[in-house]
N, C-alpha and C positions, 0 to 999 in steps of 0.2 A: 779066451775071449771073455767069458763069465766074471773067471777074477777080474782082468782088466776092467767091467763094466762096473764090478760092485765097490771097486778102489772108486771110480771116478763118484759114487755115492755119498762114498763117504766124506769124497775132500768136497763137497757140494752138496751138504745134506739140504740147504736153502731150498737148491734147483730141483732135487732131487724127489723132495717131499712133496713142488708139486706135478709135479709126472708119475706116471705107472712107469715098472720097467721094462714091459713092453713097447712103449715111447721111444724110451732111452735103448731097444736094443732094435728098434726100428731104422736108427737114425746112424745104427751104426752098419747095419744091412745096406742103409739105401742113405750114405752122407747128402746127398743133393737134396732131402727133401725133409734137413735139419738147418738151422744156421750155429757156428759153433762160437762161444767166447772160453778164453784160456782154455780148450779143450771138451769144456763142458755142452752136450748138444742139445738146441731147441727145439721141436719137430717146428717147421712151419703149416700153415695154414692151406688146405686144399692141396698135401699131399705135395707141397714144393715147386706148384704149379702157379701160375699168376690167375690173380681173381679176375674170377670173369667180370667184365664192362658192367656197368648197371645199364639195363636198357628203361630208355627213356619212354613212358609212359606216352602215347598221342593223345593229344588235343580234339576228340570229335566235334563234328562243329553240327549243328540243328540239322534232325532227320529230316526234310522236307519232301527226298524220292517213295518212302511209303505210300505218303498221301495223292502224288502226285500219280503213280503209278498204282493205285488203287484201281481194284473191280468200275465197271462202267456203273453200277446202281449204289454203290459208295458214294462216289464222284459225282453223281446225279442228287444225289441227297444233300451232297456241302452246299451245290445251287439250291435246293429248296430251300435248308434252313436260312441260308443268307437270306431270299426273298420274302421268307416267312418275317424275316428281322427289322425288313422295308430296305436292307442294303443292298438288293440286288435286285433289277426287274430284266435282266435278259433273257436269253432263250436256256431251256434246264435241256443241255448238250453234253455234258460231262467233263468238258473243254477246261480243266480249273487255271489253264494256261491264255484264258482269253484276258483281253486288257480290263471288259466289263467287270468280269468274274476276281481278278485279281484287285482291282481299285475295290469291288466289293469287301476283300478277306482284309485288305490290309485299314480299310477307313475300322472290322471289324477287332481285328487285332489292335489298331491304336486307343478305341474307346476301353480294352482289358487290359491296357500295358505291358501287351506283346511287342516284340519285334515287328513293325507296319510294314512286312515284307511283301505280302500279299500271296505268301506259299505258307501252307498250313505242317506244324508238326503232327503225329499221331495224336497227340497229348490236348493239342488245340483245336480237334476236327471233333474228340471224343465233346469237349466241352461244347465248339460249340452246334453241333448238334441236342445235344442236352440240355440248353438253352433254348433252343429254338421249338421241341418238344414242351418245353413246359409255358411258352407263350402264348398270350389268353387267343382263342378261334376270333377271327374279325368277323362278325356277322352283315350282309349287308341289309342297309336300311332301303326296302322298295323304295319311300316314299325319296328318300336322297337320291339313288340311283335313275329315277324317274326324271329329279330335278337337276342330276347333273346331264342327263343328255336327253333333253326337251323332244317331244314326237317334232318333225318338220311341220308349219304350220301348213293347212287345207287351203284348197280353192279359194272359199268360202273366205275364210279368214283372210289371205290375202286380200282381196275383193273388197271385205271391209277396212282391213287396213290400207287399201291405195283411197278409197270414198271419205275415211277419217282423214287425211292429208290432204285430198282435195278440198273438203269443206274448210278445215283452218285454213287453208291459201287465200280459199275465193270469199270466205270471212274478212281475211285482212285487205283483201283488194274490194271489197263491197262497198265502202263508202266513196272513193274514187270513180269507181264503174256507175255507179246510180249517178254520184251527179255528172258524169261527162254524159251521159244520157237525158237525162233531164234538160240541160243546157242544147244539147241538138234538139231535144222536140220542141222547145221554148221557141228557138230558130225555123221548125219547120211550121208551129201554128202561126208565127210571126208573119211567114210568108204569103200563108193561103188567107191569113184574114188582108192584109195589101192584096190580095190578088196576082201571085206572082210576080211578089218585089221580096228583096230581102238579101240576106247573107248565106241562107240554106239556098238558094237559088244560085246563090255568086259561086258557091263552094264547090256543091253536089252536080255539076251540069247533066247527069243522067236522071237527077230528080224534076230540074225545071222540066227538063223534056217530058217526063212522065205526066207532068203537072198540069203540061201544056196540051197533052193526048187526053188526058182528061177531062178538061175543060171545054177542049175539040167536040169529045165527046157528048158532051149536054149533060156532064157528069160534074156534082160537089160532093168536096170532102167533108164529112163528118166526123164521127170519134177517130182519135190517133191516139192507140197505143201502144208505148215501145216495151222492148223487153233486155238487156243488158245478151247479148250474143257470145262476147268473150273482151278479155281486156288482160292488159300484161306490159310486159317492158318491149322497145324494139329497136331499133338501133338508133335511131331518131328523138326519143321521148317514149312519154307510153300512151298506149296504142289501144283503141276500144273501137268494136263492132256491136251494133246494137242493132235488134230487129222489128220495126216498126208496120202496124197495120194499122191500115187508111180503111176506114169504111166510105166509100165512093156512092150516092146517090143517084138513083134516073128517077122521077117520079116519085112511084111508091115502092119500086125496085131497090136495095139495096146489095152491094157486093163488098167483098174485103176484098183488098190488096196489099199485097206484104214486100216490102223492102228490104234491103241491109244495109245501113251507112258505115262505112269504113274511114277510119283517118286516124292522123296522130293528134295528139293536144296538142295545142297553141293560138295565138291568138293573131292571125289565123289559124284557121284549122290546117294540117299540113297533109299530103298526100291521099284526101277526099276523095272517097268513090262510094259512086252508089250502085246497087247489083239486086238483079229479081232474086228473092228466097230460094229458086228454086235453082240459081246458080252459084251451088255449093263449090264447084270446081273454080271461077271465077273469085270466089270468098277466102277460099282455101289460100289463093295460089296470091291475092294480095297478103296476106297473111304472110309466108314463105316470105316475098318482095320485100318485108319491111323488118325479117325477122323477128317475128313478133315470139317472147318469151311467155306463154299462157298462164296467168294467176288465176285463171278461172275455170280451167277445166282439169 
């Protein structure tokens, strides 16, 4: 066998030279795991066996279950710093699977030109935490804090702000309210100087009446002065009560007597009525009757 092996050497010094000839006496032990040309043997590769497959390396694709399945005070801390960052104001639950929580990581990952998945890597919790540590402490301002949520205003205050909105109303209805007042007492001195003639007589028939009881009386009227009562819109025109005092004469006796004329503007006057002062239920309820909208009170 020796000779045989050291002949084929020789006619193949080429092959021969580059093999051991332990190769060459390998292949002649175990031929299946040589390939031979004219006699001369090649050991093959891996013992004559076929090469093993290459195995195909996998593709991992972004750790996102660490983060997710992280400690409860890990998970609690992604919610702070988000919050700390102003991307997050929900509840710090640990929950990094919530919709809030999530819009939070991911509006956070798109401003860094991550993946805007809204599930964090380890790599991306690490940063942004580390971020959100070195962001300056927001201190708050009393005096803003104060300004943004005002104490509820007092009694008091109220009070004076319902008396400031009265006064600008019955401000802009002043010049109207004086002269429809004016114009009625013009009408009722017109009357008592005639003696119970007039327009405030034709109008008012509880005031002739009065007029007439007083004069019954052995009674003259003297000073008359009104005072504007209320005045406003009402469904008819606008609508003014005014309250007028009669100073009434006997002798050297003097007495006041006090009125209320009620009606609408017009020329006539429209729905005239007169009422003792001290029938405020009577006043009221013409009032109601005519739906009178109050600029005056």
């Amino acid at each position: 066998m020796r000779g045989l092996l050291l002949g084929l050497i020789v006619l193949a010094p080429a092959v021969a030279s580059a093999q051991s000839a332990a190769e060459v006496e390998r292949c002649f032990q175990n031929p299946g795991s040589c390939s031979w040309n004219n006699g001369v043997p090649t050991p093959l590769p891996h013992g004559g066996q076929p090469a093993p497959a290459p195995v195909a390396s996998a593709t991992r694709g972004p750790d996102y279950t660490t983060v997710l399945q992280s400690p409860e005070p890990d998970r609690r801390k992604i919610q702070e710093s988000l919050r700390t960052l102003d991307k997050y104001n929900g509840p710090i639950d640990a929950n990094l699977g919530s919709e809030a929580t999530m819009k939070a990581i991911a509006e956070w990952q798109k401003g860094h030109g991550y993946n805007a998945v809204g599930k964090l890597t380890p790599t991306e919790a690490v940063t942004l935490n580390n971020e959100a540590a070195k962001a300056p402490i927001k201190r708050l301002d009393p005096s803003a804090q104060a300004a943004a949520t005002p104490a509820p205003p007092s009694n008091a205050d109220l009070l004076k702000s319902l008396q400031a909105r009265l006064a600008e109303r019955r401000k802009a209805a002043e010049p109207k309210a004086n002269a429809a007042t004016e114009a009625l007492v013009k009408d009722l001195k017109a009357y008592v100087t005639a003696d119970g003639k007039g327009v405030a007589g034709d109008q008012f028939a509880d005031f002739a009446k009065w007029y007439a009881d007083t004069k019954a009386a052995d009674r003259t009227i003297g000073n008359i002065k009104p005072a504007v009562e209320d005045y406003g819109d009402a469904k008819t025109g606008s609508a003014a009560t005014a309250e007028v005092r009669f100073e009434a004469r006997q002798g050297d006796q003097a007495v006041t007597q006090c009125l209320v004329f009620a009606w609408i503007e017009g020329t006539p006057r429209k729905n005239p009525q007169a009422f003792s002062c001290d029938d405020v239920a009577g006043v009221e309820k013409w009032k109601t009757d005519q739906a009178l909208k109050s600029a005056w009170r």
